[in-house]
N, C-alpha and C positions, 0 to 999 in steps of 0.2 A: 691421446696421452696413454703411458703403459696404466695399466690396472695396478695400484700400488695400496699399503695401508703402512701407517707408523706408527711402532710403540715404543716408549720410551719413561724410564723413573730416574727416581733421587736428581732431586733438582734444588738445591736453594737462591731466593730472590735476592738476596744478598751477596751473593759469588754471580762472577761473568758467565755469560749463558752463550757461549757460540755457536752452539747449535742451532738456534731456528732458521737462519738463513739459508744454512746447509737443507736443510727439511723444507722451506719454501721452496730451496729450487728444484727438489724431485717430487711434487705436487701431486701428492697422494690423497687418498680418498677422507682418511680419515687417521687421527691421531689419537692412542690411545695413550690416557695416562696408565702406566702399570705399577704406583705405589709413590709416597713420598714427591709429591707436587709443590710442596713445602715442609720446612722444617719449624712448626710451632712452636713444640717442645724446649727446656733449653736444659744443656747441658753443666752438671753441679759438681761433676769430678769423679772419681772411680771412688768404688766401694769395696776398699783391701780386705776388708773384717769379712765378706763373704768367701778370701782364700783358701782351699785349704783340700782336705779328703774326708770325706763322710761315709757311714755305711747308709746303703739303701736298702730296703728291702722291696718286693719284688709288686708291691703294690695290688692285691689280691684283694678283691673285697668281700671275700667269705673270709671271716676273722676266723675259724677256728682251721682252715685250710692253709691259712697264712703262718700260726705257730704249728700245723705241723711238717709242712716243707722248709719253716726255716731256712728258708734262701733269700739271697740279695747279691748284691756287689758293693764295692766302694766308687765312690763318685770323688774326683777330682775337679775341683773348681777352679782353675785357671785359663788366660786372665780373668781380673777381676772387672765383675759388673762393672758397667756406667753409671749413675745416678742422673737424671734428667726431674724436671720441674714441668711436670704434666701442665697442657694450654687450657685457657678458660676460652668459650667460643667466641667471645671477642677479640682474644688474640689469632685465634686460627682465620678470624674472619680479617684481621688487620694484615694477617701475610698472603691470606689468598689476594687482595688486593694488592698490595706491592707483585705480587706475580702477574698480576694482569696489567700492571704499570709498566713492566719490562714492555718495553717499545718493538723487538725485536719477536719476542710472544704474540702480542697482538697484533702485529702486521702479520703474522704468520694466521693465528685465528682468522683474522677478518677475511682470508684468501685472498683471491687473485681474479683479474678478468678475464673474463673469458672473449678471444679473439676471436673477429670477424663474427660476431652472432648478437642478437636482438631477442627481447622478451617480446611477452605478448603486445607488449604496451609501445615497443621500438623501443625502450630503453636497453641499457646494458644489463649482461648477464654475468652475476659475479659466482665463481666456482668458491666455493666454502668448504672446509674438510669437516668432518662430526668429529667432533672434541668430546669423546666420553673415556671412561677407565674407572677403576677403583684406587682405593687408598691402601696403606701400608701403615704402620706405627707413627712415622711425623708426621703426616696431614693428618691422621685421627687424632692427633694432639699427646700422644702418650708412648713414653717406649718401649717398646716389646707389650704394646697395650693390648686388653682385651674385654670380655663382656663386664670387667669390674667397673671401668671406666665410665663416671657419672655425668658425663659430658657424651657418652656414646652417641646419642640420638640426634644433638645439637652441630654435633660434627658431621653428623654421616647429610644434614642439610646443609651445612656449611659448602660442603664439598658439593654437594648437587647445582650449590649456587654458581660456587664458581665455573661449574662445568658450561652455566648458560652465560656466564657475561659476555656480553655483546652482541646475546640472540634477541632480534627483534621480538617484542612483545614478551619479552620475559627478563623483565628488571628487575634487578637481584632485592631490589629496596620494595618490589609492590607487596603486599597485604598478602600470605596466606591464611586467614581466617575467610578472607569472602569467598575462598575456592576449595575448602576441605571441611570436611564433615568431622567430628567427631561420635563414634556412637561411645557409650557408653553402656550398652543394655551387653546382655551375656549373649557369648558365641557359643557356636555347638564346638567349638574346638578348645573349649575347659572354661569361658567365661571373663578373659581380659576385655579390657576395654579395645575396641579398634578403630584406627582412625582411617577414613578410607575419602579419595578424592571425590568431589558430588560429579558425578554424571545426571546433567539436568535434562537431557536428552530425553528420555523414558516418560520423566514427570510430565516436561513440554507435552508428547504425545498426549499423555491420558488427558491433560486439563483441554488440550486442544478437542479429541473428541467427544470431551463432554458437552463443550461448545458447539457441536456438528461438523467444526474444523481439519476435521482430523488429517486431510490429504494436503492441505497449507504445511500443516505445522510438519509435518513427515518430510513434506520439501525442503522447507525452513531447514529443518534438524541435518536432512542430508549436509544441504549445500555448506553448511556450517561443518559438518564433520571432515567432509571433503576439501576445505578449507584450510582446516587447520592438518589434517594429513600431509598435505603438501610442504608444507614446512614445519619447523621443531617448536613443539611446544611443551613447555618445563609441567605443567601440572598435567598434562595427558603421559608424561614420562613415567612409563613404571617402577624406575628406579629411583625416581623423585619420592612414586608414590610408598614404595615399599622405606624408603627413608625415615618417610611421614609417620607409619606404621612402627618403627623402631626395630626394625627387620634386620639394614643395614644398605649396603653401599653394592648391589651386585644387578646385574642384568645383560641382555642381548643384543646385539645388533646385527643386522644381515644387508649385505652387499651384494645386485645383481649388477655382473657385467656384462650383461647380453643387451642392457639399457641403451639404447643409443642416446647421443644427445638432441639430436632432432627429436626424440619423444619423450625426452626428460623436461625442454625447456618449460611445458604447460604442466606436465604431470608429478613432475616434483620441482616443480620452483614453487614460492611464492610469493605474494602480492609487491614482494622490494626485488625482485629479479636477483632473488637467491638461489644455485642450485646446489642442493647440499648432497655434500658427498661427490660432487662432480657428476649430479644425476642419479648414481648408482646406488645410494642409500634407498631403506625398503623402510615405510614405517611401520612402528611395530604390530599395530593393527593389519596391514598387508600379509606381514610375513607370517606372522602366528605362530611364530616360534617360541616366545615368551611362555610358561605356564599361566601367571598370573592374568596376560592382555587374552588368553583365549577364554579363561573363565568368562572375565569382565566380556568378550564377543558372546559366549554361550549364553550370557545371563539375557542378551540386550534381544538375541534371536531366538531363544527358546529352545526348540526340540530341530530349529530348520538351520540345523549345519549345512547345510550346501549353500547358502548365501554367506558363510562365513569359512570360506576355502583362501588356502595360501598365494600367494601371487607372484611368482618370480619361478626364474628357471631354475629346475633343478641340477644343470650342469656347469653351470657358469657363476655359480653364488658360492661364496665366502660366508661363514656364520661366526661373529667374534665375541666369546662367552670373557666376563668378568664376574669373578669372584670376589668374595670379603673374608679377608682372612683375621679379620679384627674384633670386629661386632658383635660375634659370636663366637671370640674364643674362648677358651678353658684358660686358666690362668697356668702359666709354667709354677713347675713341683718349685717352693722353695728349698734351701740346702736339708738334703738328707733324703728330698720326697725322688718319686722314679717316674721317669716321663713313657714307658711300655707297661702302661695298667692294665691288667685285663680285665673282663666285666662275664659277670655269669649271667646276662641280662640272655635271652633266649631269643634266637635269630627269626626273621620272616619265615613263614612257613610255605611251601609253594601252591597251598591249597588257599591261600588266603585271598582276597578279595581283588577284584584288578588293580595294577598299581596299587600296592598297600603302602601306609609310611616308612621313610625308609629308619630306623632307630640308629641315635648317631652315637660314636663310640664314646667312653665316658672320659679321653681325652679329645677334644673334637676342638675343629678351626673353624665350621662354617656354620652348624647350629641345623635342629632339625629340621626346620621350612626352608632353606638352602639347598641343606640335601633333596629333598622330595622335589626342588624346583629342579633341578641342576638333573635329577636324572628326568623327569619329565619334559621338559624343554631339550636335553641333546635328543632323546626319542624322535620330537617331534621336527627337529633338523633334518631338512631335505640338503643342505647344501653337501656338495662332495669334499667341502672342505670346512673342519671348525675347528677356529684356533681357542685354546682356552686357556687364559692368562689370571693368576694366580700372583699376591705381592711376594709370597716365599717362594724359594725353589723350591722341589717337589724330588729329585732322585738325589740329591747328595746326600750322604752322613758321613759330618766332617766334627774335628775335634775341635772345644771339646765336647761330649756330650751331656752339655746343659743348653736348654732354650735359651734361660738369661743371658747365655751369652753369642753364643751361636744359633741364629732361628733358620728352622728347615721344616717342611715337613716330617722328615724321617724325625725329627724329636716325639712328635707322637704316631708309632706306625703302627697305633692300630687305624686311623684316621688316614693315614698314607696308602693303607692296604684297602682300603672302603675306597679312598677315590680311585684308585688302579681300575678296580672291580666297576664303578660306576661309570667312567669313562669307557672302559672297552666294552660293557656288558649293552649300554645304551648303544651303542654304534655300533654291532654289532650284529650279523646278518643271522646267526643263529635266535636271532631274537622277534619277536612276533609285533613288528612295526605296524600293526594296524590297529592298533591297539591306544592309541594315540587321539582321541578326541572326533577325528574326522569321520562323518560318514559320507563317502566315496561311495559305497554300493558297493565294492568288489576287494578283494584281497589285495590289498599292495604290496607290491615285488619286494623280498626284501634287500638287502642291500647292505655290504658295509662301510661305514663309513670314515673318512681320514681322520685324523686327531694330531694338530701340533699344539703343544704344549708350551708357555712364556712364564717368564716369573722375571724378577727385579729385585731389590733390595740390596746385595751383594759388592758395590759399585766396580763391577767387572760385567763382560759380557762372555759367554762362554756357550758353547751348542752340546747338549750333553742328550745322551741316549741312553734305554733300558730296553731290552728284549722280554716279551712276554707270553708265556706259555698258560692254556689252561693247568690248572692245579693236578687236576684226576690222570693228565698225559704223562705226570714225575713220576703221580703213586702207581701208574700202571705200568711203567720203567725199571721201579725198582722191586727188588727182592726183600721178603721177611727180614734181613739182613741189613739193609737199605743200598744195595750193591744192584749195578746195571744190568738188566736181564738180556738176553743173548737176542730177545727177537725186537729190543728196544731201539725206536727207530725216531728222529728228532721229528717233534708233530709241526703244525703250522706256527707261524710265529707272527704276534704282532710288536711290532716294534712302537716305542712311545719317544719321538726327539722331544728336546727341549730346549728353545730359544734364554737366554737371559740377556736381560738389556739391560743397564743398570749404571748410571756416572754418566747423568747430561753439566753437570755441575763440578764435581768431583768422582773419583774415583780411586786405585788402586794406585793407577798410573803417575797421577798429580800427588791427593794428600786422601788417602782413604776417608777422613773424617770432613764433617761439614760444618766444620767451626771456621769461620770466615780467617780466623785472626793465627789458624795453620796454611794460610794460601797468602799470608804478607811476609814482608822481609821486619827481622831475619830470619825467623824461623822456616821458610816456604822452601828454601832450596836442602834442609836437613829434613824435615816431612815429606817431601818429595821423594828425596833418594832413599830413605827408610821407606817408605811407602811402597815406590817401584820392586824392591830389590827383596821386600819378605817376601811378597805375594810369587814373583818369579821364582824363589825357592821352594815356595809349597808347591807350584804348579810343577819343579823339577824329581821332588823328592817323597812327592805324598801319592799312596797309589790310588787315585782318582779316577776309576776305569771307568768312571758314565763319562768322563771328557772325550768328545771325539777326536778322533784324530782323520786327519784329511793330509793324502799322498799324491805327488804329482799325476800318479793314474787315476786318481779320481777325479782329478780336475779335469782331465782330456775325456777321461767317460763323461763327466756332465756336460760336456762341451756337445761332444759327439751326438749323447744323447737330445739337447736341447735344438742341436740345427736338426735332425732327426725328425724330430718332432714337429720342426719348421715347415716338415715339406707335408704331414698332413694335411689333408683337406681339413674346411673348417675352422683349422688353426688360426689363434687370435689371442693377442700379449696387446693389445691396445696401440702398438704401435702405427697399424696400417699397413705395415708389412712381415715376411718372415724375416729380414736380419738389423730389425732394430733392438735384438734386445744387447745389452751389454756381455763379452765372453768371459769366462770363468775367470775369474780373478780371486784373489784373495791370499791367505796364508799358509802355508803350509804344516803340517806338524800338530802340536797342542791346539784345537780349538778356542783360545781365549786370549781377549784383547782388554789391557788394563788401562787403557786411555780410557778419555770423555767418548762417548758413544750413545746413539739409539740406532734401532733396528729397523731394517725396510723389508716387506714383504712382497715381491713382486709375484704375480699371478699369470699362468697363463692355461687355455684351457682350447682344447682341441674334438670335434666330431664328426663325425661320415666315417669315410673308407682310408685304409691306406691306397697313396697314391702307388702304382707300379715302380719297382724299382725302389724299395726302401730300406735298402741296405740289412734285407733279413729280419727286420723290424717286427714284420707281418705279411701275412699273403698277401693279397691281393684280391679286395672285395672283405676283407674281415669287417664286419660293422664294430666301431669301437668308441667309445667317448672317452674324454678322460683331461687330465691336466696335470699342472706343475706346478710348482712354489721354489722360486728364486730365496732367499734368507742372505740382507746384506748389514755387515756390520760397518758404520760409517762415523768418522771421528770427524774434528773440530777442523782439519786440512782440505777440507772438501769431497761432494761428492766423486770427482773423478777414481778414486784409486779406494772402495773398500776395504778394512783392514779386513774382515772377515767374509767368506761367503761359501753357500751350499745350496743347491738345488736338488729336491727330491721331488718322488712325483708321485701325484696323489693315491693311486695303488702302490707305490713302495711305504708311505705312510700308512696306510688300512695293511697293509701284509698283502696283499693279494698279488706283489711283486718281490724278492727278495732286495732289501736294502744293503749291499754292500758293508761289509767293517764290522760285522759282529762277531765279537771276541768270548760270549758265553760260551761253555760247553753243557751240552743237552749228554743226562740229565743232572750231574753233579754239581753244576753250581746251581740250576734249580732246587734243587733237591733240598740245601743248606739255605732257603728261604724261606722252606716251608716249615722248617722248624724255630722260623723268627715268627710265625704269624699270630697275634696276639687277639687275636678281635672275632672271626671268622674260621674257625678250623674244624670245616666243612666238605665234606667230599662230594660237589654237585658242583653242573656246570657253570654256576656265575664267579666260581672262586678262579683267581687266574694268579 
């Protein structure tokens, strides 16, 4: 089977769901939710009295700074808010369930069998995908919710629940009191209470060698650990556990597909002849990718990191980061407040201790132990490719500009400009990757690393792209004057795509909204055609330059390049051979599809030599590794005919190849960013 992953949001259990079938039958690794799995929430009417124009001022929090620059703008507030009826966790838990009632969902969950193959036992071996993701505003129960939300905590378990229904040994109804600890005594990290999962492991040991036992119970404890590795278990889940903690809804997964299945069936199936992931899932204890699951290995092994090294290749593995854009966000400015505040708060110092905290801006979406996770965890990613999916978009600013009505990243950039900076600075070869927890004994090579980018919420799918320059290469470009100096020459460039999936349910296309009673007659075919017909005028009239745009010669380049690819040695898309994978297909023109949709990620990855004769490719004998990312956008009509699709490869995604279709010019429109930069206006290299 090809190497695939699916993500996909905005889903209500109450509207027709035709998608999983479609997804069952391109039987991918794993499925990730990317926001709004359900709509809890309910909806109470628009809130006109918020119309209107307001002044703002510029949100400064040196008050005497603030009257004497006397600046602002005025803020236009239209349309007008929603009003919605925040969920109590018994309702959010009553629609996660209806979601897993969809018959069409859970035969999708439950997988498929796997042909001509036997467990250890001679029973059958059923393929299962990992059903993990984060939330968005409806499944958190709130909309446009964030850290005020008094149900945060209840939610962000509700949703972990749902995430395991129908995983053996993790029944959404058993007792989490017999399996989590509360401490209550004070942390060196200011003194809350923290709730942390019991690892009885440790304790077994000591009571065992107090008994003289102590090589039993070490067995014991192994075969037990290695046990439960094997297959998915909800309270060894660090995102279960960070839930528990009141953290929020975010964490890692890693995919190796160098796995074959012959060595998957004993080593990642378990005891029901499950193999999840179709084999290629890594747990997270393996990969040690997680910040949090390498603590918890550091604490269990001591000072002997070399019994707690990562396990999977490092050419052939996928890393898929979710974020919480909820749990920890700042609340959007009510009428008149300004969502680009800047803070006189004093940045990291680079003399400061390894990995310091990172301080998050004082408009922020992810909260500070997010952040310090988020850049220590991509650090620690070996995979050549990590996708990192996020409930908001992340590059548009669209009108109008208020959160309450329109959510984006860019509402608060100083928060937008931190994650820029933390993505590329983490993945990034100029950066001192040994640094990372592991002792190796030796310097590790550095390396850079790819980064695709996903978001949802939008109910459109749309592939959008930024170009990115360090900071210092503008100001060394321009003149006192801030005009192009004559020996300024365009520096490297890393590029950041961006997937959005968004309308497994509803969308743009059908009826933007997820109110059931806009998708019946009469109203369904007047919502429909209003629906279809704004959004195609914005996409005609509004200048949206992060939208990609894709021309019939990019389609025959990827083509070209993808059989190209075929003929390397090493080369492997999981098909078994070089011309299984599907040829360039898709749409022309505007990047964006306003039908029902989610999004497939096919993977292919290639190493040795070029073979002779590769069409200029490469000489001959050049030692090279490396791979690719198919991005297929797939509606309610079936898999045959993608409405969207692009294949990049994974040095055109790290910069290390140039990515075709970039329309910035070096240095002028960088130039005109650096004077939006609200948070960081810094002249050293992490500013990008």
């Amino acid at each position: 089977m090809p190497y695939r992953i699916a993500i996909g949001s905005c889903s209500h259990p109450s509207l027709p769901q035709p998608l999983w079938p479609v997804l069952r039958s391109r039987r991918p690794s794993a499925f990730v939710w990317g926001g709004d799995a359900i709509y809890a929430d309910r909806f109470a009417g628009m809130n006109w009295t918020a119309v209107g124009v307001s002044w703002s001022d510029d949100g400064d929090e040196d008050e005497e700074e603030k009257k004497e620059k006397k600046k602002g703008s005025w803020k236009v507030t239209f349309p007008p808010p929603s009003i919605h009826v925040d969920a109590t966790p018994e309702i959010i838990r009553e629609w996660y369930r209806k979601q897993w009632e969809v018959a069409s969902y859970r035969e999708f969950a439950n997988g498929w069998e796997r042909s001509n193959a036997e467990g250890a036992e001679g029973g059958r071996v059923v393929d299962r995908p990992i059903v993990f993701g984060t939330i968005d505003d409806h499944d958190y129960g709130s909309n446009n919710g964030d850290a005020t939300f008094r149900f945060r905590r209840e939610s962000n378990l509700e949703f972990l629940e749902f995430l395991y229904f129908g995983v053996p040994g993790s029944d959404e109804n058993e007792s989490r009191d017999e399996d989590v600890v509360v401490d209550n005594t004070d942390s060196a990290s200011g003194g809350d209470g923290v709730c942390r999962a019991a690892e009885s492991d440790a304790g077994d040991d000591r009571d065992a060698m107090a008994d003289g036992n102590d090589g039993g119970a070490r067995e014991r404890n192994t075969n037990h650990r290695d046990r439960r590795a094997r297959g998915r278990n909800k309270l060894e889940d660090p995102m279960y556990q960070r839930a528990v903690e009141g953290k929020g809804v975010y964490g890692v997964q890693l995919f190796d597909f160098s796995r074959k299945f012959d060595d998957s069936i004993d080593g990642n199936s378990n005891d029901d002849g499950i193999l999840w992931g179709g084999g290629h899932w890594v747990p997270e204890e393996e990969a040690l990718v997680d910040d949090d699951v390498v603590a918890r290995v550091a604490a269990r092994h001591g000072n002997n990191n070399r019994s707690a090294m990562p396990n999977y290749s490092t050419t052939r593995s996928v890393a898929v980061f979710v974020l919480d854009v909820r749990s920890n966000k700042t609340p959007w400015p009510t009428k008149g407040g300004n969502h680009a505040r800047r803070t006189n708060r004093p940045p990291p110092q680079s003399s400061a201790p390894r990995t310091p905290p990172l301080p998050p801006p004082p408009r922020d979406f992810l909260g500070q132990h997010q952040w310090n996770w988020l850049r220590s965890s991509l650090r620690r990613s070996r995979a050549p490719l990590n996708i990192v999916l996020t409930g908001l978009q992340v590059h548009p600013h669209r009108f109008p500009d208020d959160g309450n009505i329109v959510e984006e990243w860019s509402k608060f950039p100083a928060a937008q400009t931190l994650f820029y900076d933390v993505l590329l600075n983490s993945l990034d070869d100029d950066y001192d990757h040994d640094d990372d927890g592991y002792d190796n004994g030796e310097k590790e090579k550095a390396r850079r690393g790819s980064i695709l980018l996903v978001s949802g919420d939008v109910h459109m799918a749309q592939f959008l792209r930024k170009d990115c320059v360090r900071a210092r290469t503008v100001r060394e470009a321009l003149d006192s004057s801030h005009r192009r100096t004559e020996s300024a020459s365009p520096p490297p460039i890393r590029p950041l795509v961006e997937v959005t999936a968004s309308g497994m349910t509803h969308s743009w296309g059908t009826s933007f909204s997820s109110q059931p009673r806009l998708h019946r007659w009469p109203r369904k075919p007047y919502a429909y055609f209003v629906s279809r017909a704004f959004m195609t005028l914005c996409h005609c009239v509004n200048p949206w330059r992060e939208v990609m745009v894709r021309t019939v010669e990019d389609a025959e380049r990827e083509e070209t390049e993808r059989r190209r690819d075929g003929r390397r040695r090493g080369y492997d898309n999981g098909y078994g051979d070089d011309d299984g994978a599907t040829a360039s297909t898709g749409k022309m023109g505007l990047q964006y599809e306003l039908g029902l949709n989610f999004a497939e990620f096919e993977f292919e990855f290639w190493d040795g030599r070029h073979d002779a004769g590769d069409d200029g490719a490469g000489d001959d004998g050049d030692e090279e590794s490396g791979g690719a990312v198919t991005v297929r956008i797939f509606g309610k009509d079936g898999a045959q005919s993608p409405k969207l699709q692009s294949r990049w490869t994974f040095d055109q995604l790290s910069g290390d190849a140039p990515l075709p279709g970039m329309t910035a010019k070096f240095p002028e429109d960088f130039a005109s960013m650096l004077s939006q930069k609200t948070y960081r206006e810094r002249n050293d290299d992490e500013e990008w």
